[in-house]
Rosetta silent file (secondary structure, phi, psi, omega in degrees, C-alpha in Angstrom):
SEQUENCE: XXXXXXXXXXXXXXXXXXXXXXXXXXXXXXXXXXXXXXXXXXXXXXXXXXXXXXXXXXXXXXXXXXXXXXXXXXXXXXXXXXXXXXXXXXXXXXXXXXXXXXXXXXXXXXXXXXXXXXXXXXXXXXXXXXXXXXXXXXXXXXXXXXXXXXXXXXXXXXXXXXXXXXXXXXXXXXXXXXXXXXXXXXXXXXXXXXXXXXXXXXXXXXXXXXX
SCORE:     score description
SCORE:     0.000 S_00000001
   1 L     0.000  121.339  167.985  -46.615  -29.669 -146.719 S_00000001
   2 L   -73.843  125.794  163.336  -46.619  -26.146 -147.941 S_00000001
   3 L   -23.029  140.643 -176.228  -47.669  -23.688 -146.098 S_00000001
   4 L   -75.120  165.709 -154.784  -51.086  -21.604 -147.059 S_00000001
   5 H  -104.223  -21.264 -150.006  -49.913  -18.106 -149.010 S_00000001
   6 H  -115.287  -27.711  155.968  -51.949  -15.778 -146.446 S_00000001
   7 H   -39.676  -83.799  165.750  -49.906  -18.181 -143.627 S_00000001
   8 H   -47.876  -50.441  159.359  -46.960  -17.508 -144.624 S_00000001
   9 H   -47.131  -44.372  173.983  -47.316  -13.795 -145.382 S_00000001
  10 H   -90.549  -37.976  160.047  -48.284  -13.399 -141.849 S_00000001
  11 H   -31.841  -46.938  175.552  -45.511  -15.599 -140.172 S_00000001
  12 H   -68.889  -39.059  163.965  -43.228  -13.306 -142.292 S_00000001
  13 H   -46.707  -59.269 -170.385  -44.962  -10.069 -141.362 S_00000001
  14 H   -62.267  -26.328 -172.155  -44.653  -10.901 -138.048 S_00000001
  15 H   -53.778  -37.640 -164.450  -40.956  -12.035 -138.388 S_00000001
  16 H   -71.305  -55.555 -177.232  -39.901   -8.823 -139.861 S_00000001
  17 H   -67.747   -0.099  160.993  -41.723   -6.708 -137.172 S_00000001
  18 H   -80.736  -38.249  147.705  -39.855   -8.446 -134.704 S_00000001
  19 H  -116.144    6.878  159.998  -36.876   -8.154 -135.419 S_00000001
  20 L   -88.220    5.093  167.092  -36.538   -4.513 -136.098 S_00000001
  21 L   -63.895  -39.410 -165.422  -38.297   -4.666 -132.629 S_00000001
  22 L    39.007   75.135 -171.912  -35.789   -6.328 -131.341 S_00000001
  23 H   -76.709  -10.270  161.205  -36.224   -6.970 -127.301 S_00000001
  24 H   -86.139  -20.663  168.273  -32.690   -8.046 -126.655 S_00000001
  25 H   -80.009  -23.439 -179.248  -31.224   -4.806 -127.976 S_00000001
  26 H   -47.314  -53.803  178.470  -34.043   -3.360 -126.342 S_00000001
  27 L   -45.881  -48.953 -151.269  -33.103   -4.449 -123.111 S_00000001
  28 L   -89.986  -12.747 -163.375  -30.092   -3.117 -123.384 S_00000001
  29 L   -76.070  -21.332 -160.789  -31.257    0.795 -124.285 S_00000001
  30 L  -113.748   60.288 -179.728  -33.414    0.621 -121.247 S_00000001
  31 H   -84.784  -42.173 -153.934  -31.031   -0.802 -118.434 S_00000001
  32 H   -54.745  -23.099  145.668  -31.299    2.095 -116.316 S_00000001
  33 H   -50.294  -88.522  144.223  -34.525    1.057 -116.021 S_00000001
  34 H    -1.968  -60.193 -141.428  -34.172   -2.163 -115.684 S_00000001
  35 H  -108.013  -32.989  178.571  -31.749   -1.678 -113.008 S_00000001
  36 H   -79.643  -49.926  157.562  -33.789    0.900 -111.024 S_00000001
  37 L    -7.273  161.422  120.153  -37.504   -0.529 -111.286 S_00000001
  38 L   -78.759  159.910  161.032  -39.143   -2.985 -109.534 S_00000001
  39 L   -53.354  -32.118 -178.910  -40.776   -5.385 -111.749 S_00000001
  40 L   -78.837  -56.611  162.295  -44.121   -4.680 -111.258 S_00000001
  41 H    -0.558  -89.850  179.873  -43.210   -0.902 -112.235 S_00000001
  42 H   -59.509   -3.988 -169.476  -41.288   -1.726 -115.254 S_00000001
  43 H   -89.802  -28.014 -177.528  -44.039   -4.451 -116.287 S_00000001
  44 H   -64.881  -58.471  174.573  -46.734   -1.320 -116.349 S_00000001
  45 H   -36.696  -62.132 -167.111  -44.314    0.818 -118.528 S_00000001
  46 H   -53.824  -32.148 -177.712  -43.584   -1.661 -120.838 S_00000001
  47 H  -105.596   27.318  142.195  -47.186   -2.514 -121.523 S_00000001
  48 H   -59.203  -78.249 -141.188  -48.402    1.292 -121.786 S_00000001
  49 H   -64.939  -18.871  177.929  -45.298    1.578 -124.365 S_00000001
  50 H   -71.362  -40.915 -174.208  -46.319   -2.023 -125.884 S_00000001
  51 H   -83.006  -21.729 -179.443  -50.297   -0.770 -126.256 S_00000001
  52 H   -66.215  -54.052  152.249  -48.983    2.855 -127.477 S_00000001
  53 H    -4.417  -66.766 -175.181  -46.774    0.662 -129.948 S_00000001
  54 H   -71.130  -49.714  160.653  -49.357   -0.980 -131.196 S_00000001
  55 H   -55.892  -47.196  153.071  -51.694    1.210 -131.736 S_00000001
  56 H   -32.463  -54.596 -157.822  -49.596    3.034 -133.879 S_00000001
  57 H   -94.825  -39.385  167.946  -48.399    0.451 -136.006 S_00000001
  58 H   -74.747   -2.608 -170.196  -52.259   -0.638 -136.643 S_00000001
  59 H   -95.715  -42.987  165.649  -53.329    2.794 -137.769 S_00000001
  60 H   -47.506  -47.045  169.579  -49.946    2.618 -140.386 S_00000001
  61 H   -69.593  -59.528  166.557  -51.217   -0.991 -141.416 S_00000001
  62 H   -42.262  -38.507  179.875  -54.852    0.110 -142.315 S_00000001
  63 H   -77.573  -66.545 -174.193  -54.061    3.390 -143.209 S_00000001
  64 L   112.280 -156.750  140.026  -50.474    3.275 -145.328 S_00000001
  65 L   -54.801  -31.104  159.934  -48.780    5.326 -146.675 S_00000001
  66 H   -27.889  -38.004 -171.151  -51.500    7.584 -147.777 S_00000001
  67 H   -87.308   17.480  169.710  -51.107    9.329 -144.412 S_00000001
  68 H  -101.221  -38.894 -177.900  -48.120   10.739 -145.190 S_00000001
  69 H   -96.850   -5.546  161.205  -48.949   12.208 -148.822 S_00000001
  70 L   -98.820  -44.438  157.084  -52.840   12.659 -148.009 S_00000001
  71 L  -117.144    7.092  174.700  -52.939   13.659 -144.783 S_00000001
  72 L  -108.093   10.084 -174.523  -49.634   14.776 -143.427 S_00000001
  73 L    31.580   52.204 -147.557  -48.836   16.246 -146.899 S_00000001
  74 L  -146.110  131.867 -179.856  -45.515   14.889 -146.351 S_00000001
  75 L   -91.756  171.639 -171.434  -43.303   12.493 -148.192 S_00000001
  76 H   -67.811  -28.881 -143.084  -42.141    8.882 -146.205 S_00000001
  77 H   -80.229  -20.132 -174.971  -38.556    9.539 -147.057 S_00000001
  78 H   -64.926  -26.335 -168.060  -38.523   12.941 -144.787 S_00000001
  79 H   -77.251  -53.443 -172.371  -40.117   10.502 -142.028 S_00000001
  80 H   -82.665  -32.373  171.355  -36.821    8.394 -142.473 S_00000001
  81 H   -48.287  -45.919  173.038  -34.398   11.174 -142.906 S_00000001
  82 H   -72.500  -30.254  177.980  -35.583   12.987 -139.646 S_00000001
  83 H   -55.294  -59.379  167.693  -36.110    9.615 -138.058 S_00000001
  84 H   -32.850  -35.687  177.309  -32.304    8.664 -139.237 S_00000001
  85 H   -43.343 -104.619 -177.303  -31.803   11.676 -137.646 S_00000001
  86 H   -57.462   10.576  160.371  -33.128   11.169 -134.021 S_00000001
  87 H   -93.239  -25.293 -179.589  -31.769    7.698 -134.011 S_00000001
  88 H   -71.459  -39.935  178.893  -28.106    9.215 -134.722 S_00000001
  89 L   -94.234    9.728   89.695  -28.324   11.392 -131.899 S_00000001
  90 L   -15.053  -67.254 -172.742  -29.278    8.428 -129.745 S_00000001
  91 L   -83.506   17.989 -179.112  -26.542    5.891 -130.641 S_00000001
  92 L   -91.791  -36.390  171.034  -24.015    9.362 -130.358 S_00000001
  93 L   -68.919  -18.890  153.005  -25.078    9.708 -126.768 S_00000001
  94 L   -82.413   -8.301  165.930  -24.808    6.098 -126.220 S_00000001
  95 L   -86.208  -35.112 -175.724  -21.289    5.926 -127.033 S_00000001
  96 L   -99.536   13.193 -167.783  -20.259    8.620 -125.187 S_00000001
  97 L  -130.501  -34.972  179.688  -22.685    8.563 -121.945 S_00000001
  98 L    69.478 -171.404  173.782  -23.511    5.146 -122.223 S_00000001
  99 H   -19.894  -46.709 -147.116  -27.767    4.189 -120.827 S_00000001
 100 H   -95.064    1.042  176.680  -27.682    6.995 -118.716 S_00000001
 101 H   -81.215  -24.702 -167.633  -27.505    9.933 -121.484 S_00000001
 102 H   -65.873  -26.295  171.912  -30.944    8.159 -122.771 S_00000001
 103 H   -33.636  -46.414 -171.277  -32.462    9.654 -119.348 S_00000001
 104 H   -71.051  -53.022  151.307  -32.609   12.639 -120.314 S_00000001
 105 H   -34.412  -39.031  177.603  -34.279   12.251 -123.671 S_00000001
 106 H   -74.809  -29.513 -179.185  -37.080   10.461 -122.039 S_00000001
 107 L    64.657 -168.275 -167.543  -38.038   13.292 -119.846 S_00000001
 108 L   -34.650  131.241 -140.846  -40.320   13.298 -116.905 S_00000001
 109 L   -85.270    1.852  164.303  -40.658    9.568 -115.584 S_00000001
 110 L   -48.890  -53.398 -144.246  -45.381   10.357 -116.019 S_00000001
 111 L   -89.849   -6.952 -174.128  -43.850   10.372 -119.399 S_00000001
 112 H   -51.835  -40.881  173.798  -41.606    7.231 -119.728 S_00000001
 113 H   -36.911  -75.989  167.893  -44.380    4.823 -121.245 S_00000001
 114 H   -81.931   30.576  170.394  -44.248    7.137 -124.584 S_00000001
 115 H   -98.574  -31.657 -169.803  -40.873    8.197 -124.817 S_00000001
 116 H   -87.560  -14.759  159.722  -39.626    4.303 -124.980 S_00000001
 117 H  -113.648   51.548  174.091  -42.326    4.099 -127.490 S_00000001
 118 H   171.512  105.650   32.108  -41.268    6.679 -129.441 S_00000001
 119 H   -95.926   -5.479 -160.778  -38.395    7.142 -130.764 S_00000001
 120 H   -61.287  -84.476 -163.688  -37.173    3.540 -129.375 S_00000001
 121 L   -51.726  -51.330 -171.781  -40.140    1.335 -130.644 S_00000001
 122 L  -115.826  120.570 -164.033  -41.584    3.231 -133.369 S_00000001
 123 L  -146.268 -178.723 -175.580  -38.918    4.596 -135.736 S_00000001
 124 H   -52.276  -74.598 -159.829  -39.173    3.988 -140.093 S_00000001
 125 H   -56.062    8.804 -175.555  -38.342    0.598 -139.813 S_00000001
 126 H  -112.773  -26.115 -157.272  -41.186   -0.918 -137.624 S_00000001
 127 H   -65.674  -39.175 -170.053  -43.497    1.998 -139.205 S_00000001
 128 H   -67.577  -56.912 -178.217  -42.167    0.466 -143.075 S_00000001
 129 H   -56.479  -13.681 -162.312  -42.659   -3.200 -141.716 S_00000001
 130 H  -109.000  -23.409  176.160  -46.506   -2.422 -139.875 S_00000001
 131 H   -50.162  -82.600  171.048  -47.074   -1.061 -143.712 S_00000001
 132 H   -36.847  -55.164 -158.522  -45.718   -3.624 -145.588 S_00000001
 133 H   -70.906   -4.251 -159.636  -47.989   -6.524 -142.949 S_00000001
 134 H  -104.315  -14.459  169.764  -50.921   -3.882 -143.942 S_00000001
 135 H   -93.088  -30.722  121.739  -50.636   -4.190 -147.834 S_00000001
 136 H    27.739  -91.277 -179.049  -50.121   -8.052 -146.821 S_00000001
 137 L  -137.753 -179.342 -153.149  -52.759   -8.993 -145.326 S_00000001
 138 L  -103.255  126.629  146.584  -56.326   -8.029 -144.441 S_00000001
 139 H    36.372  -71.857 -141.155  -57.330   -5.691 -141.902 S_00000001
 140 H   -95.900  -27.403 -152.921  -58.373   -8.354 -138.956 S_00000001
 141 H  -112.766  -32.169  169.875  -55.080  -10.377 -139.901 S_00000001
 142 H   -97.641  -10.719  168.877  -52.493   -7.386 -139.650 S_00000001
 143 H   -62.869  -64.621  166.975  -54.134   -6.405 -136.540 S_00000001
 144 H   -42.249  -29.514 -165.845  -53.875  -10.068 -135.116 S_00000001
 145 H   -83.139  -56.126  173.198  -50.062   -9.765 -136.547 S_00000001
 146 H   -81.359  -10.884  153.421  -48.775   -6.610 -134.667 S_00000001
 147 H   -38.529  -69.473 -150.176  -51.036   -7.963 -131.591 S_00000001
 148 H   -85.979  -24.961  173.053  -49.057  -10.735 -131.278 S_00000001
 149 H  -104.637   29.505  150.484  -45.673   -9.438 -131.803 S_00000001
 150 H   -94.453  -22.457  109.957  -45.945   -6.527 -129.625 S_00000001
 151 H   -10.111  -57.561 -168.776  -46.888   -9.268 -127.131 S_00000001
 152 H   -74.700  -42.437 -166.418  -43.912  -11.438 -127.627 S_00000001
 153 H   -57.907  -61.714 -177.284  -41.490   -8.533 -127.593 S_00000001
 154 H   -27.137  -58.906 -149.632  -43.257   -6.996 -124.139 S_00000001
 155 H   -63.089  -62.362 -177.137  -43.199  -10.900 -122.859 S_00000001
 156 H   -48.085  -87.208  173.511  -39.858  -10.806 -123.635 S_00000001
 157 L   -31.994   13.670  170.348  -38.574   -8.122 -121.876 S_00000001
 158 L  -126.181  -18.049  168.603  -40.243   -8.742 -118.908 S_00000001
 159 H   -95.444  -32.905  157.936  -38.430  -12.025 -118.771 S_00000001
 160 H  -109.839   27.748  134.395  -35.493  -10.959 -119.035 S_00000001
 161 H   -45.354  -71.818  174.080  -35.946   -8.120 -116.511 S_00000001
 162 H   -22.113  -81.167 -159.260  -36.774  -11.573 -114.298 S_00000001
 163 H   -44.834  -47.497 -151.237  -33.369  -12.870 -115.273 S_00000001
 164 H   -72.794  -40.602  164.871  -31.903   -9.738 -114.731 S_00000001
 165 H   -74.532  -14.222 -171.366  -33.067   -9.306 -111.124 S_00000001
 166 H  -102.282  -31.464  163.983  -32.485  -12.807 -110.221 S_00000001
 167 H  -107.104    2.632  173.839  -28.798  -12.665 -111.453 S_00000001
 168 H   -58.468  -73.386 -169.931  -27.591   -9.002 -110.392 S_00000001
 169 H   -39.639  -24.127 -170.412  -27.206   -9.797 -106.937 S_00000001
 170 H   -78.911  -52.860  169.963  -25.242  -12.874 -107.626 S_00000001
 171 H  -139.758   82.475 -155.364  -23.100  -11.210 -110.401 S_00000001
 172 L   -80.931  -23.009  173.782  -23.446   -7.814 -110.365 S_00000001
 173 L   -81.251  -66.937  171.813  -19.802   -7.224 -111.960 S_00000001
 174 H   -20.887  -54.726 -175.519  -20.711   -9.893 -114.897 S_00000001
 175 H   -86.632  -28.829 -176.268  -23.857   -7.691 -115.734 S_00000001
 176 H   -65.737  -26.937  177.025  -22.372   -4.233 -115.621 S_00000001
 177 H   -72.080  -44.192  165.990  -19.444   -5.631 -118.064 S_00000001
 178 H   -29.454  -57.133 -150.122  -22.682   -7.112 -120.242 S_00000001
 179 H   -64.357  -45.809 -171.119  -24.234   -3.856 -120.061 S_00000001
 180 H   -55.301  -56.065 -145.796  -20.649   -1.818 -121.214 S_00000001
 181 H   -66.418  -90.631  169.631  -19.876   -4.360 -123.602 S_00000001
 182 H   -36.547  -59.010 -153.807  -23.548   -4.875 -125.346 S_00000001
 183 H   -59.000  -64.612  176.661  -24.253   -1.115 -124.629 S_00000001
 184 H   -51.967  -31.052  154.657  -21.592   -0.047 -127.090 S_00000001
 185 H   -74.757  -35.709  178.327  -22.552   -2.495 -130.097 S_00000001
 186 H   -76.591  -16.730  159.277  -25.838   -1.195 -129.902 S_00000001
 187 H  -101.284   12.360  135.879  -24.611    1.995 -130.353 S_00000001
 188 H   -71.147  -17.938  177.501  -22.902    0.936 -132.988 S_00000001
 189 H   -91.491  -35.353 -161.542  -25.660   -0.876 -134.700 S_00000001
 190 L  -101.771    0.648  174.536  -28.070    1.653 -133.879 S_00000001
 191 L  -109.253  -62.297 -168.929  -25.369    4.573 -135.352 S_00000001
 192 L   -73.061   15.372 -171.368  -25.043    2.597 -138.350 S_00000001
 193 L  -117.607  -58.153  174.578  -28.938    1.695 -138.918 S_00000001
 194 H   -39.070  -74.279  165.891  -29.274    5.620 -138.855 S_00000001
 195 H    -0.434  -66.960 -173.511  -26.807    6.228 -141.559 S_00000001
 196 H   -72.136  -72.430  151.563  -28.929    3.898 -143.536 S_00000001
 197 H    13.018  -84.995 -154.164  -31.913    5.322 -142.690 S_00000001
 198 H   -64.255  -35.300 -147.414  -30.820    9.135 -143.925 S_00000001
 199 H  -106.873   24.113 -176.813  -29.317    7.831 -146.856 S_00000001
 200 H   -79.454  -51.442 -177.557  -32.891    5.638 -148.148 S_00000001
 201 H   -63.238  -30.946  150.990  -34.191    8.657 -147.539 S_00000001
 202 H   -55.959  -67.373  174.399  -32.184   10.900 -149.822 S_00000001
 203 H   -44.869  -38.693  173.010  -32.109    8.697 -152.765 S_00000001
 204 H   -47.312  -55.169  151.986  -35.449    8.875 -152.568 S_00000001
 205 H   -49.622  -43.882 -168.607  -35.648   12.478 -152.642 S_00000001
 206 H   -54.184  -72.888  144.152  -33.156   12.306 -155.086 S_00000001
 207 H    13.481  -70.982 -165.125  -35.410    9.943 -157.199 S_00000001
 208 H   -59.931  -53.395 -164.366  -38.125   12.631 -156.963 S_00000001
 209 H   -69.190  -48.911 -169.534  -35.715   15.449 -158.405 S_00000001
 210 H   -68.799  -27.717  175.181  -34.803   13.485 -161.058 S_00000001
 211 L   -91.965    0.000    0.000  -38.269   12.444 -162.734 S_00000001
C-alpha cells in the first residue's frame, strides 16, 4: 500500500531533521557532561536545550527564509558561511583538547541549556531541514514534525546517559577509549561538515555575483 503524499513528506521531514540532529554524535560532544551530571540534572538541560531547539526550528518552518532577506536583511548563505565557521572552530578544538575544550565555549553552567542548543543543535543544517519540513507541510503538521523529533533525539540521549551511568562503573576504561576513539571521528565529521558548509555558502555568493 502506498503511503499518503502529506505521510510521507512528513516521515521524511522528520527523517532528515534527525539525522543532522544526530543524538549519538551528540552524546559524544557532551560527555563531560554526561560524565559529571547526575541524571536528573542532565535530563533538565537537555529538555531546556530540546524546548529552545524547538522553538527555533518552528519559527524557521512558518516563517522561512523570508527572515533572513525580510527581516534580518541578510542572505542564508552568510548564515552557513559564519555557521561553517563556528562549527570549524569546534571540531579544531575537539581534535586537539578533546570534550573538555567544548567547556569553555559553553560558558557559565545558568547558561548550558542554550549554549548546547546553539551552536550544537541549531546550526544551517537543522535550520535548512526545519525550512524545507515548513515549505512541506502545513503549519500544524511541521510543528507536530519538529515536536516529535526533538522528542526522540532528547529521549534518546537521556537513554543513553542511563546506559552510560550504568556501565561506567563496570568499565570505566572501555568508555574513556569509546569516548577518545568516537570523540575524534566526530571531529572529523564535524571538521569536514564545516568545510561543506563554507563552501555552499560561497557558491552561493558566487551565484549572486555572477547574475
Amino acid at each position: 500500500m502506498i503511503m499518503p503524499e502529506t505521510t510521507h513528506q512528513f516521515i521524511s521531514s522528520a527523517t532528515l531533521l534527525l539525522m543532522l540532529l544526530n543524538p549519538f554524535l551528540l552524546i559524544i560532544y557532551l560527555i563531560d557532561l554526561v560524565q559529571d551530571m547526575d541524571f536528573a540534572t542532565f535530563s533538565k538541560i537537555m529538555i531546556r536545550a530540546g524546548i529552545i531547539s524547538g522553538a527555533v526550528f518552528v519559527v524557521f518552518a512558518w516563517v522561512g527564509e523570508q527572515m533572513f532577506t525580510d527581516i534580518l536583511q541578510a542572505r542564508f548563505a552568510s548564515f552557513q558561511i559564519f555557521g561553517g565557521i563556528i562549527f570549524l572552530l569546534i571540531g579544531i578544538q575537539f581534535v586537539f583538547s578533546g570534550p573538555k575544550a567544548l567547556q569553555k565555549m559553553r560558558g557559565a553552567p545558568e547558561h548550558i541549556a542554550g549554549s548546547i542548543a546553539l551552536p550544537i543543535m541549531i546550526g544551517p543544517g537543522t535550520v535548512s531541514a526545519s525550512i524545507l519540513a515548513g515549505t512541506q507541510l502545513s503549519p500544524g503538521l511541521s510543528f507536530a514534525c519538529i515536536t516529535l523529533t526533538i522528542a526522540i533525539t532528547v529521549t534518546t540521549m537521556l537513554f543513553l546517559k542511563r546506559i552510560h551511568d550504568f556501565v561506567r562503573p563496570r568499565n570505566e576504561k572501555l568508555i574513556e577509549r569509546y569516548v577518545e576513539v568516537m570523540g575524534r571521528v566526530t571531529a572529523l565529521v564535524v571538521g569536514t561538515y564545516s568545510i561543506e558548509m563554507i563552501m555552499q555558502g560561497l557558491t552561493v555568493w558566487s551565484e549572486t555575483f555572477r547574475s
